[in-house]
C-alpha positions, 0 to 999 in steps of 0.5 A: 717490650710493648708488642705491636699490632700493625694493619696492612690495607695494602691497596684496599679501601676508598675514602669512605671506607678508610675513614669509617675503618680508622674511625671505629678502631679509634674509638674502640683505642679510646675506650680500652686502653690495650698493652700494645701499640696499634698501628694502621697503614692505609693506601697512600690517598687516604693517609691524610683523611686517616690521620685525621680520623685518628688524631688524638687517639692512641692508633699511629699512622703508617705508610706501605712503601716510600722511594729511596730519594727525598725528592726529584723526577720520579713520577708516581712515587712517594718519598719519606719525607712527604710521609712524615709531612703527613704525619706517618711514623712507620713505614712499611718497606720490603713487603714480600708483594714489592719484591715480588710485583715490583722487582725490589731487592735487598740492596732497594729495600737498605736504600728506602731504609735508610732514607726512612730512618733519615725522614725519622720514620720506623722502617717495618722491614719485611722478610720471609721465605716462598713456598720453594725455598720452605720446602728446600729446607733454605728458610734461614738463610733466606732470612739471614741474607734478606737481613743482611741485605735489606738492613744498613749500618746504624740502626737502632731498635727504636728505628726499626721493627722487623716483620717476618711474613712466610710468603707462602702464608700471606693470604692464604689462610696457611700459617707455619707451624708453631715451632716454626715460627718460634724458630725462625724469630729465634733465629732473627732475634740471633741474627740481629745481634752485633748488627742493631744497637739494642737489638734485643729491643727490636720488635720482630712481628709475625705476619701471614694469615694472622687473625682471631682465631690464631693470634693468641697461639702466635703472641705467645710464642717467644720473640714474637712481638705483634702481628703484620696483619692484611686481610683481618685488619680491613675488619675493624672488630677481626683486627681489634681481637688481634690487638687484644691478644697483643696485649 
């Protein structure tokens, strides 16, 4: 399957900035044509300058987060709906920071689920271990209960891309051992089994601390798919290595 290479600016970047950002990993998609998918998911003020920027280029658009309702009284938030509307077809839902800055549960990430795959949207869906839980030796089975919890009934691989992020590694310049990695999206991968139509079609990306130096060593670790990358997609020339080696 196509790996996929994913930018995460999480709450980084002004209009000026985002447009420079998009618009040099546009041309560089233009010009070399990667084996890969290339995603960007910006802040949600910049989506629409973004998705100008790269229309007609091979970059899709995605989104950090949406509610769980098409619509109504909830001031501040996002629905999938607005998202497709702004020409996003991933969004990213889960991620280890809205479960922990914002009290997100498995049951709110299967809700936001759901109404992504409703608005025709590919849910990123996050998981992933902290530090406590790693060394408790609970890794797999924080994994299969986030996946049980987060994951409705119905999906199928081209709705879906799960993205596995030790949190302990997010930003921290810390990344699991080989092996680890290997293990858990081997164990994802099983997991999914009997719960995702084509499940051996899903996409499983590694994220955390992901850059240059890394990526090859990690895309070539069986059922990892591409990379959820933070801090290394802010800098177009970092995130473009990272989407060679997802080639």
């Amino acid at each position: 399957m196509r790996k996929l290479a994913a930018g995460n600016w999480k709450m980084n970047g002004l209009k000026a900035d985002g447009v420079a950002l998009a618009g040099e990993i546009a041309q560089r998609a233009k010009a070399e044509k990667l084996g890969c998918d290339i995603l960007i998911c910006p802040p949600a003020p910049l989506l629409f300058p973004v998705g100008a920027v790269l229309a007609g280029s091979p970059v899709a658009l995605g989104a950090q987060n949406c509610h769980a309702n098409e619509k109504g009284a909830h001031t501040g938030e996002v629905a999938a709906p607005m998202l497709t509307d702004a020409g996003c077809s991933y969004v990213i839902l889960g991620h280890s920071e809205r479960r922990a800055d914002n009290g997100e549960s498995d049951a709110v990430v299967r809700a936001k689920t759901v109404a992504a795959h409703k608005a025709g949207l590919i849910a990123i869906v996050c998981i992933g271990e902290t530090l406590q839980e790693r060394d408790a030796g609970e890794t797999l089975a924080v994994v299969s209960r986030q996946l049980a919890g987060s994951l409705p009934d119905g999906l199928d691989a081209k709705g879906l891309v799960i993205a596995y992020e030790p949190v302990w590694a997010i930003g921290t310049g810390r990344t699991p051992t080989i092996v680890q990695v290997a293990e858990v999206h081997a164990h994802i991968r099983q997991t999914l089994k009997g719960r995702v139509a084509d499940s051996d079609a899903v996409r499983i990306l590694y994220g955390g601390s992901v850059k240059p130096s890394n990526a090859q060593e990690l895309m070539n670790v069986p059922n990892v798919d591409g990379a959820l990358v933070g801090g290394a997609s802010l800098v177009a020339a970092d995130f473009w290595a990272i989407a060679q080696a997802c080639s």
